[in-house]
Structure formats: structure tokens, C-alpha cells
C-alpha positions as CSV (number, residue, x, y, z in Angstrom):
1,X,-20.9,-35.0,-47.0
2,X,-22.1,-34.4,-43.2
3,X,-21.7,-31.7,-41.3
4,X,-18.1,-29.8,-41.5
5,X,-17.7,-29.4,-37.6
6,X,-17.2,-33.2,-37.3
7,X,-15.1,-34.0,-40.5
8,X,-12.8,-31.3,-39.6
9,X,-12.2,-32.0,-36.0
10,X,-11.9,-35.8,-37.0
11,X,-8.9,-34.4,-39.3
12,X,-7.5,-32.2,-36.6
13,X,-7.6,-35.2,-34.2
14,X,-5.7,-37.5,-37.0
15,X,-2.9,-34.7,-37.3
16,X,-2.3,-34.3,-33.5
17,X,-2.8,-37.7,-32.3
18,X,-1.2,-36.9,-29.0
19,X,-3.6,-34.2,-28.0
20,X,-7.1,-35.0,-29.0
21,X,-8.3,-32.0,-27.3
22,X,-9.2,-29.5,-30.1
23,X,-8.2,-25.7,-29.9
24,X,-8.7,-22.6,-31.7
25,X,-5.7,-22.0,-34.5
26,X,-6.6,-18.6,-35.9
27,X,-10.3,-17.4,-35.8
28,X,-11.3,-15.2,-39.1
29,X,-13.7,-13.1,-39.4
30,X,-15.9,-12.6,-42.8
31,X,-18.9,-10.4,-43.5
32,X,-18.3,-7.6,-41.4
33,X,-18.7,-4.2,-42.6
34,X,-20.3,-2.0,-40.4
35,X,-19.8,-4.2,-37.0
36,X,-16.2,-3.8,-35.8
37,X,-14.3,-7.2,-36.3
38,X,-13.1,-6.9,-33.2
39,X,-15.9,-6.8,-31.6
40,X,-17.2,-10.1,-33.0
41,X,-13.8,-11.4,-31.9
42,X,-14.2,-10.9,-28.5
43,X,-18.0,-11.9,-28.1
44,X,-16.5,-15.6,-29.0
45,X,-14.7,-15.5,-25.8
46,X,-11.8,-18.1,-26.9
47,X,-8.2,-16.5,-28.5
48,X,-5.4,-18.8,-30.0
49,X,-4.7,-21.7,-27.8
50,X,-8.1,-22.1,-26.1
51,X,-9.8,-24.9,-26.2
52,X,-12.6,-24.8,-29.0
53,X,-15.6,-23.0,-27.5
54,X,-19.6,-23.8,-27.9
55,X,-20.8,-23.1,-31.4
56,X,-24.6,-22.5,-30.4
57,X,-23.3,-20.0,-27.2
58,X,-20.6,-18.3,-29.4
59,X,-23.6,-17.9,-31.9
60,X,-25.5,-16.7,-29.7
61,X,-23.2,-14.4,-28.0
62,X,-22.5,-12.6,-31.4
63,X,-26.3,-12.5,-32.6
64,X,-26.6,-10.0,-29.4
65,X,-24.3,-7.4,-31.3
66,X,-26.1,-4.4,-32.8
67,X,-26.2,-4.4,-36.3
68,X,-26.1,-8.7,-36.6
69,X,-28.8,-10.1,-38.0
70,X,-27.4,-13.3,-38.1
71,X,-23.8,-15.6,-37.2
72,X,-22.3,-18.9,-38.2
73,X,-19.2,-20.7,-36.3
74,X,-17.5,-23.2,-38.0
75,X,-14.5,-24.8,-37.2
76,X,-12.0,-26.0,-40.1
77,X,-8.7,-27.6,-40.4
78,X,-6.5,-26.9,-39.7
79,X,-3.3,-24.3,-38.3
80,X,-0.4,-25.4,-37.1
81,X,-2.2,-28.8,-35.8
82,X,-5.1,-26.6,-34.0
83,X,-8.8,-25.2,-35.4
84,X,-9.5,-22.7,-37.7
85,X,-12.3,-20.7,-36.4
86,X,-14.4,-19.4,-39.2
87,X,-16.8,-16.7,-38.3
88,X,-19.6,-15.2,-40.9
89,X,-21.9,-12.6,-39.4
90,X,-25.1,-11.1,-41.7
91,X,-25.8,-7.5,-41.3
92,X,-28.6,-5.8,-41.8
93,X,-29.3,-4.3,-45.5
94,X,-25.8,-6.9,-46.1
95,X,-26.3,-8.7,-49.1
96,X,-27.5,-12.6,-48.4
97,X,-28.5,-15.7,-49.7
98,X,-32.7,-15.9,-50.4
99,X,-33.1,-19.6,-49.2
100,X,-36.0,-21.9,-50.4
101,X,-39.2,-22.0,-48.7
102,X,-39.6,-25.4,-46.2
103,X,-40.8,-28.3,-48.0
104,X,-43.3,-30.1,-46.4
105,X,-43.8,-33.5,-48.2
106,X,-43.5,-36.9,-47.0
107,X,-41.9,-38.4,-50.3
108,X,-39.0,-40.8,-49.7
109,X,-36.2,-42.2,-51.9
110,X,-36.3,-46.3,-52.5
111,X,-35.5,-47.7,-49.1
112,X,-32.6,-49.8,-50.8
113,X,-31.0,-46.2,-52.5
114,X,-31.0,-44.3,-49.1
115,X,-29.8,-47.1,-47.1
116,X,-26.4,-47.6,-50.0
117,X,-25.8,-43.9,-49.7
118,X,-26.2,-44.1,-45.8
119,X,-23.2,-47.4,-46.0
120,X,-21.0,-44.8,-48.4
121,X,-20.9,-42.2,-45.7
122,X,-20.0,-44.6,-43.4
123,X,-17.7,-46.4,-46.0
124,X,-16.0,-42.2,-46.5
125,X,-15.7,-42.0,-42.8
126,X,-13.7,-45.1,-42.6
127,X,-11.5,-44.2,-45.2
128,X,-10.3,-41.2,-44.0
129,X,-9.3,-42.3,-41.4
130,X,-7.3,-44.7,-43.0
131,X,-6.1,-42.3,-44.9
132,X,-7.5,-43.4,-48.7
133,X,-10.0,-40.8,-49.2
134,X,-8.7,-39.9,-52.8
135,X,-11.4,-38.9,-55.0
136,X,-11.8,-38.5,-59.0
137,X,-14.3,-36.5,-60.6
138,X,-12.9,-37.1,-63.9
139,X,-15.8,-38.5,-65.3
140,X,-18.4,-36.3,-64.2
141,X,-18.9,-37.7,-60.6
142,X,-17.1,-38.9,-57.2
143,X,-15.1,-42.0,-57.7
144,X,-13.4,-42.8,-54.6
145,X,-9.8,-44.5,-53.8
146,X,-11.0,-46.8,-51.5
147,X,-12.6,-50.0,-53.5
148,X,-15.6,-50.5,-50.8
149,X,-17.0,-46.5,-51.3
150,X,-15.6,-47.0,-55.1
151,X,-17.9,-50.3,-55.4
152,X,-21.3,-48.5,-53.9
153,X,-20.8,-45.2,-55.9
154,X,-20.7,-47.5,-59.5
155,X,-24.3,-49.0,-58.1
156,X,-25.3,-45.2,-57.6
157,X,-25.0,-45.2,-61.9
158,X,-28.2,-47.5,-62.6
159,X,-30.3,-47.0,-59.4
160,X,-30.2,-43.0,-60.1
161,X,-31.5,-43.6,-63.8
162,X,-34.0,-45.5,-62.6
163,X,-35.2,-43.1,-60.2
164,X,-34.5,-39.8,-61.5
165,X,-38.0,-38.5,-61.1
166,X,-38.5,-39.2,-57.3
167,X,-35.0,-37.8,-56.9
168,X,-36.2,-34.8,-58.2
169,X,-39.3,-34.5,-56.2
170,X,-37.4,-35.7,-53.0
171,X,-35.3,-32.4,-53.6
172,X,-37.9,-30.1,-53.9
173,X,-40.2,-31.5,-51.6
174,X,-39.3,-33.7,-48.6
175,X,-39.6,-32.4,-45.7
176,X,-37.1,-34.4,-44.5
177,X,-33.3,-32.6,-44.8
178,X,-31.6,-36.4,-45.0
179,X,-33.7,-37.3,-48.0
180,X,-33.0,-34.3,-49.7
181,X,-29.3,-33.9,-49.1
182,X,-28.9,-38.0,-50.2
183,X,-30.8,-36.9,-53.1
184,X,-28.1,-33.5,-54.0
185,X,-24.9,-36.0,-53.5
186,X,-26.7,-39.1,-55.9
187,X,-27.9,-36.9,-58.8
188,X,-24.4,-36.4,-59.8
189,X,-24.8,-40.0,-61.1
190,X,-27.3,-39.6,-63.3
191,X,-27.4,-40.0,-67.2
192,X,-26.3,-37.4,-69.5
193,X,-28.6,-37.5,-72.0
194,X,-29.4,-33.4,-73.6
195,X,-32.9,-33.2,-71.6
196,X,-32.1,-35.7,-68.5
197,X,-29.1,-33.7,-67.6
198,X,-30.8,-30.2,-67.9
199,X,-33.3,-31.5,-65.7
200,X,-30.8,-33.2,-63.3
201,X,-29.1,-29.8,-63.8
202,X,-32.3,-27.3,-62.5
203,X,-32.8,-29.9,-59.4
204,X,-29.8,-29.6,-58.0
205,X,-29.4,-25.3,-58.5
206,X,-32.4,-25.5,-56.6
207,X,-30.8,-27.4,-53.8
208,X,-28.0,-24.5,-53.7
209,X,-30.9,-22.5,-52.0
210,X,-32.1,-25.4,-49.6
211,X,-32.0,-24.1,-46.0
212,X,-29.8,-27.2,-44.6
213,X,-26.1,-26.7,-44.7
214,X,-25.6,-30.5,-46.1
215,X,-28.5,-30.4,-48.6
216,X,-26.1,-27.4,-50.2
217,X,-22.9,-28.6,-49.6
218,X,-24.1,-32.0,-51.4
219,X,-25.2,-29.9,-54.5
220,X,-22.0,-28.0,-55.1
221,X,-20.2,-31.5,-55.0
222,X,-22.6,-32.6,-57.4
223,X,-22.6,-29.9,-59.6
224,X,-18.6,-29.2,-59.5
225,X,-18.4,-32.7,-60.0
226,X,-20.2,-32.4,-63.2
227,X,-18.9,-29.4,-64.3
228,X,-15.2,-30.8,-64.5
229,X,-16.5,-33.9,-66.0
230,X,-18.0,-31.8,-68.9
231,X,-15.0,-29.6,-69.2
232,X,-13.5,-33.1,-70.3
233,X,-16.6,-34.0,-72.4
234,X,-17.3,-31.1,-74.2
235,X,-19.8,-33.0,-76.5
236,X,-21.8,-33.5,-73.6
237,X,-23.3,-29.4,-74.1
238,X,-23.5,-29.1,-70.5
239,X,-22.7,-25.3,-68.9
240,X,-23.8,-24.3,-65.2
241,X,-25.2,-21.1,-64.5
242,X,-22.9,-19.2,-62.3
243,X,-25.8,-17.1,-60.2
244,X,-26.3,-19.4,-57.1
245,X,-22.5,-19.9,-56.6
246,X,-22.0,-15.9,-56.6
247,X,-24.4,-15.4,-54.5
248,X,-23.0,-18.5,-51.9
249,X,-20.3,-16.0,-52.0
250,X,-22.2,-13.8,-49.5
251,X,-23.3,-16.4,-47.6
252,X,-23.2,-16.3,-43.4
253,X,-22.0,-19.9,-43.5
254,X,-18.4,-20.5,-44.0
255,X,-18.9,-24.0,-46.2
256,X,-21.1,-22.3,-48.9
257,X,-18.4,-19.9,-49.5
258,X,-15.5,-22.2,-49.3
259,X,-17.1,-24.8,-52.2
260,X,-18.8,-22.0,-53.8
261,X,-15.5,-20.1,-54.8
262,X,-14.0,-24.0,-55.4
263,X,-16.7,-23.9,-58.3
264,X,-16.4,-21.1,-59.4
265,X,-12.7,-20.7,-59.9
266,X,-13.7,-23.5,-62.9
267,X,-16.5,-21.5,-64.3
268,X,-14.5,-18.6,-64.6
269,X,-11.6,-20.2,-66.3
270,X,-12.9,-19.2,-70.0
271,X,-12.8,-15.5,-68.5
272,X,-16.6,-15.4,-69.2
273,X,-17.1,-11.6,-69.6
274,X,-20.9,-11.6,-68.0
275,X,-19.9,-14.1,-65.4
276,X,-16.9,-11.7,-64.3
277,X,-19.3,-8.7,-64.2
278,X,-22.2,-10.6,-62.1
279,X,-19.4,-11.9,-59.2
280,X,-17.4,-8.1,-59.4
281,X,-21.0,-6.4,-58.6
282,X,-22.6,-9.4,-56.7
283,X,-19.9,-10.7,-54.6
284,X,-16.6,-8.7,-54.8
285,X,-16.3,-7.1,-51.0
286,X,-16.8,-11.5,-50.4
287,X,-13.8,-12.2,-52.8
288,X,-11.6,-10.0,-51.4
289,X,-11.9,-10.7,-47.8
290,X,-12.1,-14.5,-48.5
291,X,-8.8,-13.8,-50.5
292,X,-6.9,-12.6,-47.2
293,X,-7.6,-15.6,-45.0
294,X,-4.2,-16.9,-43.4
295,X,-5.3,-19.9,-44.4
296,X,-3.5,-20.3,-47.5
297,X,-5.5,-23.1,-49.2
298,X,-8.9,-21.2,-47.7
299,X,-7.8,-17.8,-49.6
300,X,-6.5,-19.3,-53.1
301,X,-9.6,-19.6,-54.7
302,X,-10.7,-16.4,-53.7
303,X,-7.2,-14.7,-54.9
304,X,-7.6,-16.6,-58.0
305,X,-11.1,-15.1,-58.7
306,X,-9.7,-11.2,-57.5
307,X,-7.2,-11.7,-59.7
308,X,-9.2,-12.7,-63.0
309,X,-11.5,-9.4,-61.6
310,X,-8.4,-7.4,-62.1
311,X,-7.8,-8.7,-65.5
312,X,-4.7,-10.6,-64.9
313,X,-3.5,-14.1,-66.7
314,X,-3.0,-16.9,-64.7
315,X,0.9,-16.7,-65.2
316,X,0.4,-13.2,-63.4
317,X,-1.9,-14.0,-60.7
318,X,0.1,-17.4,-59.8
319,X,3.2,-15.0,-59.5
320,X,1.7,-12.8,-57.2
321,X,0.1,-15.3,-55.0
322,X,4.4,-16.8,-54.6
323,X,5.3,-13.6,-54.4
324,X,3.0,-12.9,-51.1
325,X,1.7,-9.7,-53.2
326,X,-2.0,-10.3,-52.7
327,X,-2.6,-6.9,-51.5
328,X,-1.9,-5.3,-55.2
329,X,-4.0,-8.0,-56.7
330,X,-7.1,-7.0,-54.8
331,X,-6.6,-3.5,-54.6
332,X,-6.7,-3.5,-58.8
333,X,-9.6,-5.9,-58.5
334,X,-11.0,-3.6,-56.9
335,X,-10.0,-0.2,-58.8
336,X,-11.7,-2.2,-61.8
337,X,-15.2,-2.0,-59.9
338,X,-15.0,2.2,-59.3
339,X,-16.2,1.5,-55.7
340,X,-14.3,1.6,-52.4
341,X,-14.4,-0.3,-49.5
342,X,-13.2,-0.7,-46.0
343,X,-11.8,-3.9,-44.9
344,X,-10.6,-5.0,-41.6
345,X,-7.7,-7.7,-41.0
């Protein structure tokens, strides 16, 4: 729910309690078609077993490179103990994500809402690092493990009714990126009545195109969390249009395409012919890199996806994915498409 640099040296930190100096695990490098991977490897200046290096410098070492339009750095957790670098560079003509213009409004949430969703971040933080961060999304938002974060999320289900319609405009229009991510994470708790959900719905897709990393981030939670809640509630009528997550799929930062592919690995579960057809010509040449991270839990949402592109079952592509025969998977994903591409490793 904050920014993923933290959170995921926090984790790295909890893993390797005796050395609390972070490093660089494996650095990958995603988007790069024309601009030799190499290339963006070495303008990072830091290999395996370095410590981790500046983001902003590493950014802006990489931005330098002909052909880059834009970078993104981002550190996860973890291998072998140490950081995954995640790098995502935008070339020019590359496709990319069409962000939402700056709002410029001084609209706040109620003082008393911000201020419990400010004490559950703190509550989150706590808890992982006591190890009770469990979460449910059962019943169509975040229910946490830990009974203090559990207790202020149930208190999230009457204040967000109650102020559904400055939610929405805090969304769309504060200027203020704190505001409007508190808003993404709390509309998940809204009511599910036919209209108030469609509405709660159309606020939240237009986060997915906010230009703050957290205001998106807090959407996709939102909206996978009601997603799999409605997968368990049928009668509740509610389907998500796949178009903003396919195209988070092409995104320069590494998050977006991480919970994007999370989400949509769910959507694509009733093998949705038009939803197949809009990620293989939207987002494939993302899928498949994504799919060969080292990272294994990184790449299987991605393999999953290749592999309903290539028409597999699930019996098939889980097979494949224990049989370490990912390169056959995405090579018929990608004989399905007609179009070739080159890859680097």
C-alpha cells in the first residue's frame, strides 16, 4: 500500500537479519526491444553482490541511452536473501500506458476516514514485521490476520457508504496523490448494490491511469479484491473490464505489471475469447518476457497467461511450468499471434 522500494527492502532485511545491508540478487530487464539489454545492464553500474545502487542516478544513467524515453528501478524481494533489481525502460514508438491528466482540486476525504486508513498502514507495517500479515479477500475486500488492521478495515464498511460520493471526486480530482491513493485502497469497501458498485467500479479503472505509482497499485488491490469476491458471489453481476490491466502489462513500472498480470490471470480464467485476443495483440511481447523472469513467483502469472494464449488447459500449462518447459509454452503462444519477435535473456 506505499511505495514497493521500502516494503521490499523491509522484507529483505527480515530474511537476512544478520546483514541488513541490501544487495542486488539478479537485476531483469523488461521492455527492451530495440536498446540492447546489455546495455541497460551496465548503465546501472551494480552486478550481483553489490550493494543496491541509487534509484534516481541509476534512472538517470539509463534515460541517457539512445532510444529511452523513459526508466523505472525497482527493487523486489527477494533471491537467495539479496534484491531483485527490476528494470523497465520505454522506447520510443514502444507501446505505453496514457496516464490521466493532473488533477488539480483541493477536495479532501473526512478528516476521521484518512486519519483510520493512515493508523491501518501503520497497523500493516507492524504486522509484517511480526510476521501476521495474512490477508482474505474472500468477501470482496482485504480482511487482514492481525485483529488491530482486521478491526479498522470492518469500520472502512459504513464510513465508505457514507462517503461514496466524495470518494469518488477525491479520485478524480485531488490534487493531492495521498487523498487519492486512500481513496483507491477504501473503495473496495463499498456497498454492492447494481448502480453503487458500477459506479464504485468506473472510479477506481480511472485510478488504474493515475500518474502516482500508489494511487495504481491501491486500485488493482481494490479491484482484484473485488473481482475474487464476485467470482464467489456471482449474484452480485459484477465483471471488470480487462483494458487497463492489459495495458499495465506495458507499463515502464515494474509494480503495474506485477499486480496487473496478478488480475488478470483471474479474468482470464473463463478463457474469455475477446479478452484473450485484446492481451495477445495488446500485451503479448510483455507476457512473454515477464514469463521468463528467474524469479519464479515474478514469472508465474505471466506463464499462466502465455500459456492460455497458446490454448493450453491448466492441467497442461501447470505441467509445463514443473517440467521447466517454459520455452515451448511461449514459443506456441506466440506461433498463435503470426508475429515474431526478438527477445533477449
Amino acid at each position: 500500500m506505499r511505495h514497493y522500494w521500502p516494503l521490499a527492502l523491509a522484507l529483505c532485511v527480515l530474511a537476512k537479519a544478520d546483514d541488513i545491508t541490501p544487495r542486488v540478487g539478479l537485476i531483469e530487464v523488461y521492455g527492451a526491444r530495440k536498446v540492447s539489454a546489455e546495455k541497460i545492464r551496465s548503465a546501472i553500474q551494480a552486478k550481483a553482490g553489490d550493494r543496491l545502487p541509487s534509484r534516481e542516478q541509476a534512472e538517470e544513467r539509463i534515460d541517457k541511452l539512445s532510444g529511452i524515453l523513459a526508466s523505472r528501478v525497482e527493487a523486489a524481494c527477494c533471491s537467495n536473501r539479496n534484491m531483485i533489481l527490476y528494470v523497465g525502460v520505454q522506447e520510443r514508438d514502444a507501446p505505453h500506458v496514457e496516464y490521466n491528466p493532473a488533477p488539480t482540486s483541493d477536495v479532501q476525504l473526512p478528516a476521521s476516514l484518512y486519519e483510520s486508513y493512515r493508523s491501518l498502514l501503520d497497523s500493516v507495517e507492524a504486522s509484517l514485521r511480526g510476521r501476521n500479515a495474512d490477508e482474505d479477500l474472500t468477501n470482496g475486500y482485504s480482511l487482514m490476520a492481525d485483529p488491530e488492521s482486521r478491526e479498522l478495515q470492518q469500520s472502512f464498511l459504513p464510513a465508505v457508504e457514507q462517503n461514496l460520493v466524495v470518494l469518488d471526486k477525491v479520485i478524480r480530482q485531488s490534487a493531492d496523490a495521498e487523498q487519492r491513493a486512500a481513496a483507491a485502497y477504501l473503495l473496495q469497501y463499498g456497498p454492492r448494490g447494481p448502480h453503487v458498485i458500477r459506479t464504485t467500479i468506473d472510479a477506481l479503472q480511472y485510478a488504474l491511469r493515475d500518474q502516482e505509482d500508489m494511487v495504481r497499485e491501491n486500485a488493482i488491490h481494490s479491484l482484484h479484491a473485488i473481482e475474487l469476491g464476485a467470482k464467489l458471489h456471482p449474484n452480485q453481476g459484477i465483471q471488470l473490464e480487462p483494458t487497463w490491466f492489459v495495458e499495465l502489462m506495458n507499463s515502464v513500472v515494474w509494480s503495474d505489471r506485477r499486480n496487473a498480470s496478478l488480475v488478470l490471470v483471474d479474468i482470464t480464467e473463463s478463457r474469455n475469447p475477446d479478452t484473450l485476443q485484446l492481451l495477445r495483440d495488446r500485451a503479448l511481447p510483455s507476457v512473454l518476457e515477464m514469463a521468463r523472469w528467474h524469479d519464479l513467483k515474478h514469472a508465474l502469472p505471466a506463464f499462466i497467461l502465455a500459456g492460455r494464449l497458446a490454448g493450453m488447459d491448466e492441467k497442461a500449462i501447470k505441467q509445463a511450468w514443473l517440467g521447466d518447459d517454459r520455452e515451448t509454452v511461449l514459443k506456441e503462444a506466440l506461433k498463435r499471434q503470426g508475429k515474431h519477435f526478438k527477445y533477449e535473456n
